[in-house]
N, C-alpha and C positions, 0 to 999 in steps of 0.2 A: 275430573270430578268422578270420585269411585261412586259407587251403588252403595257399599260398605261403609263409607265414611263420607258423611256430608256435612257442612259448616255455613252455619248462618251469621255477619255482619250485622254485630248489635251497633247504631251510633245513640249516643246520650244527646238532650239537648245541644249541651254547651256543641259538641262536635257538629250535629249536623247546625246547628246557626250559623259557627263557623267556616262552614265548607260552603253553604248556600243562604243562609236562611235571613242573614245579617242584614245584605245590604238592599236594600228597594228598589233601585233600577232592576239589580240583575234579577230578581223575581216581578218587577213587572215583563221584563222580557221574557220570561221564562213563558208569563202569563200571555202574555200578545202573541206568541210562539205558538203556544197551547192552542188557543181561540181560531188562529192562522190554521191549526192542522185538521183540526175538528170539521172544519168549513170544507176543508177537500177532503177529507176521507183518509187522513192521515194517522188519526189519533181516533179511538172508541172512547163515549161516555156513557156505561153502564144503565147510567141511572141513580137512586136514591134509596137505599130500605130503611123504614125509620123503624126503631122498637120502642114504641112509648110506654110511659106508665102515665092512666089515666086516659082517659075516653074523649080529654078536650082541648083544644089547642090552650087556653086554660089552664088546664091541669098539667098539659104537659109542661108549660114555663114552671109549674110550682114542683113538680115533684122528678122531669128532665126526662131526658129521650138520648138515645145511641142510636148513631145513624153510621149506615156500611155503605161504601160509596166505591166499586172497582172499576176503573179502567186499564185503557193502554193507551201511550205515549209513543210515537214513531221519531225519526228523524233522530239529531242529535243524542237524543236520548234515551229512544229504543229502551220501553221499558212498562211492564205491566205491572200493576198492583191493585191495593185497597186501602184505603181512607178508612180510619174506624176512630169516633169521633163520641165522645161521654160527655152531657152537658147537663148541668145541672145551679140553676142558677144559685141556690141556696149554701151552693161551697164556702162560699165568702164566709161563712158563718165559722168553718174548721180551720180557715187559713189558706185554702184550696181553690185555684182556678175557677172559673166557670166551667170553663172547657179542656179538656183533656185529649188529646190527637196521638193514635200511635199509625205508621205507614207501615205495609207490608211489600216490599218489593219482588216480583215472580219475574223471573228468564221468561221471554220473549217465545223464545222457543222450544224450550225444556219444561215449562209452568214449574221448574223446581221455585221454590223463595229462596231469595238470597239475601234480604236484608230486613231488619228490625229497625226501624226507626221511629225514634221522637219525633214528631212534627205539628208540636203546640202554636211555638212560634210561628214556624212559616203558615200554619192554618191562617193565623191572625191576619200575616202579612199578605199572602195571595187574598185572603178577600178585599184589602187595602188593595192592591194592585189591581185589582178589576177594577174597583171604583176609583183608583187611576187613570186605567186605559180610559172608562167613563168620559170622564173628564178632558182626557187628550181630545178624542173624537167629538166630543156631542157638547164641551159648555163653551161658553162665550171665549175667544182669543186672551181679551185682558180681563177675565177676570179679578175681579178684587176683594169679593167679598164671601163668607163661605159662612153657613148653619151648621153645626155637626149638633145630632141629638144624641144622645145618651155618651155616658163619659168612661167607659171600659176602657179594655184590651184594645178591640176593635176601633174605636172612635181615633186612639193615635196613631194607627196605619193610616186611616182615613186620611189625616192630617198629613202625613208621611209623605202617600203616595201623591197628595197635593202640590205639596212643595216640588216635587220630583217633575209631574207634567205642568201644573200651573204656578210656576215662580212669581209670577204679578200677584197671585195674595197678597192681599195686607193687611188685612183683618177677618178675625174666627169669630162667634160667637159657638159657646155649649152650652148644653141643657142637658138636664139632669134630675130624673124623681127625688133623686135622693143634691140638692144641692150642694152639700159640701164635695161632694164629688166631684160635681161642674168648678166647683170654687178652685180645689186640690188640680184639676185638669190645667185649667186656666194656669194657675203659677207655673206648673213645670211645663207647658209646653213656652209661653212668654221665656223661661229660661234655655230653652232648645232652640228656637229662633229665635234669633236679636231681632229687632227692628218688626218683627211679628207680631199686632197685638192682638192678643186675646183677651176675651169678655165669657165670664159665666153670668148667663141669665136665667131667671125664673119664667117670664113669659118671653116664649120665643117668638112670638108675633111680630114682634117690631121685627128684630133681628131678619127674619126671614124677608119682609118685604125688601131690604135691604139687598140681598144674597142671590148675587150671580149662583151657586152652586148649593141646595140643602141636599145632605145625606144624612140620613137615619140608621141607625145601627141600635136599637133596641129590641127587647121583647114584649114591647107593648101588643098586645092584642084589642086595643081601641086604637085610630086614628090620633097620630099627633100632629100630624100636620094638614091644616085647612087651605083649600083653594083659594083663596081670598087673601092668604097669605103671599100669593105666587107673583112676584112681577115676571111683567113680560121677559122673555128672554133665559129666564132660566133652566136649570138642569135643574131634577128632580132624581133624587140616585133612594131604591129603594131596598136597602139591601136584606132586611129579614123578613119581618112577618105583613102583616096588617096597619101597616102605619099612615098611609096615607089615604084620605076620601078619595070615594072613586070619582066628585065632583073636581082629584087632583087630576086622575085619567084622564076625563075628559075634556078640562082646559088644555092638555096639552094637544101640540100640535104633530107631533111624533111619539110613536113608544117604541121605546130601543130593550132589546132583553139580552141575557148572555144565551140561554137555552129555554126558548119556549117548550118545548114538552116536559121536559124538568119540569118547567116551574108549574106547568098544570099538574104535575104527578102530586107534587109536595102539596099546592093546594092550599098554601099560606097567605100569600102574598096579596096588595089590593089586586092586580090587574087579575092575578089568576081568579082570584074571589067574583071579581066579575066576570069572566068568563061563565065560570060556574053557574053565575045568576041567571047567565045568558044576556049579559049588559055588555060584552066585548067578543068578538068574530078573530076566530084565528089571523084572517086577512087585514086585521088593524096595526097588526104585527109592523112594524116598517122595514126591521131587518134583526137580525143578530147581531151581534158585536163582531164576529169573524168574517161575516158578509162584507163588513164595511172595513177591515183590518184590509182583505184580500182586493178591495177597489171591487165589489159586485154591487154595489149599492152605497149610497151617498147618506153618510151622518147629517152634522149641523151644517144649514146651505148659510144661515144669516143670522144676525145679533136679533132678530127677532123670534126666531123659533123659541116657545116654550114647546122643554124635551121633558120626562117622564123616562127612568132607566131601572129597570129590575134583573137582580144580578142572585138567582140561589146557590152559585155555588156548587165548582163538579169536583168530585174529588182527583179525576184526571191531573189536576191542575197542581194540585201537593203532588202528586207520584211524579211530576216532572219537575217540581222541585231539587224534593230526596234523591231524584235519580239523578242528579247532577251531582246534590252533593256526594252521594255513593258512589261514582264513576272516580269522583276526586277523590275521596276515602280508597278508594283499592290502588290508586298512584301513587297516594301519600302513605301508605302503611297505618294509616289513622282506623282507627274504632275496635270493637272486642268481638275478636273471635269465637264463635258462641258454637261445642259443638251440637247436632242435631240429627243424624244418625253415627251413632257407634258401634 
């Protein structure tokens, strides 16, 4: 690598899906991998900068936020970078995503960048893949019954990574502000799994009482799901904002997180919201998810545990994505040579 001539590895979507992005196991591994390193001191997560527009979590759902998110990845992957991530709910309106993910990938040991990457897709699927691992670790053996709230991008990883750690599913219901969305969800996923039924419903109440497993993946900033709703035994997966009463918190009889400081930093979420109040103690914590990956601490002991699970999301966890797929890329002579000094 000259001083005089340097060359940055652009992949497109279609390329990095193809090399990584595609399939759900090998990104929940990627993901269990990631969580595994973080726990020894293997991998750095930066943290979270958000750039809002708008002064209120509010306004940010209305008018969107870009969030920078750099780590480093060790092990197989050996590989630093940055998450930088455009969201804006009102896309839908142009034809446009909600979300938009570009990856930057830096040499380890040079901080030169060496790769430009899309990672729309895998954004999608690694937050599916945590609330996989979720799932592996912390819900009931046989579960069979599952809530997903809101009907996106995000809600059919959710589904995804289900299938992938909890194959006893047999039945989804979705919920949806907007119904016909739950409706449109419901058909095409019933057509993705045979034998899979899925239900769009208006009041998820019933549904939930029902439901070894509810994960939410909306931006709601009210609570949409009530204690009351919770039978015993369940997992509780909270993957965005404010969606759950903190009287969910407190039924439960564990709370499991991916990264407690994160999620105090961000500042969205129920449990972090109560901390804030001063309604929940660092030491309520039960463990992280990498704690219990690594055998330092024990998940679900029994079908009776209600679990509570809040997952924000490290951008570490895309850079080890892309960087598998870009390790494949420079094997396979795949992506566009892009130069970058000349």
């Amino acid at each position: 690598m000259s001083t005089s001539h340097l060359e940055i590895l652009f992949l497109n979507n279609k390329e990095v899906n193809s090399l990584a992005g595609n399939s759900m196991p090998d990104v929940i591994h990627d993901i269990e991998r990631v969580l595994s390193m973080l726990d020894k001191g293997e991998a750095i997560n930066a943290g979270k900068i958000v750039l809002h527009w708008g002064k209120t979590i509010e306004e940010e759902n209305i008018y969107g936020r870009i969030n920078a998110m750099p780590g480093f990845v060790g092990g197989e992957y050996n590989m630093a970078g940055i998450k930088w991530i455009g969201s804006n709910p009102n896309n839908y309106k142009q034809g446009l995503p909600r979300a938009t993910v570009t990856v930057i990938l830096n040499d380890p040991i040079s901080k030169v960048p060496v790769c430009i990457s899309d990672a729309t897709t895998v954004s999608a699927k690694r937050t599916g893949a945590v609330a996989g691992l979720a799932m592996k670790y912390l819900a009931v053996q046989n579960a069979q019954t599952m809530t997903i709230f809101g009907a996106g991008a995000q809600s059919r990883t959710q589904l995804e990574a289900a299938m992938v750690v909890r194959p006893s599913i047999k039945e989804v219901y979705i919920t949806d502000i907007v119904f016909e969305r739950a409706e449109s969800y419901a058909a095409e996923m019933t057509a993705k799994y045979p034998g899979l039924k899925v239900t769009a419903v208006q009041d998820a109440s019933g549904a939930c009482r029902k439901s070894d497993i509810i994960s939410t993946v909306t931006i709601a900033t009210e609570p949409v799901v009530q204690a009351e709703w919770i039978k015993k035994g369940a997992l509780m997966i909270n993957n965005a904002d404010y969606e759950y009463t903190y009287d969910c918190v407190r039924l439960a009889d564990k709370v499991f997180v991916d990264t407690w400081e994160t999620i105090k930093h961000r500042m969205i979420s129920t449990v972090a919201l109560m901390w804030r109040d001063g309604l929940f103690k660092d030491e309520q914590i039960t463990a992280e998810l990498g704690e219990i990956i690594n055998g330092k601490k024990k998940g679900r002991e029994n079908d009776e545990e209600t679990i509570y699970f809040n997952a924000v999301g490290m951008g570490v966890e895309d850079i080890a994505v892309v960087s598998r797929a870009y390790h494949k890329a420079v094997e396979k002579g795949i992506g566009t040579k892009v130069p970058y000094w000349v």
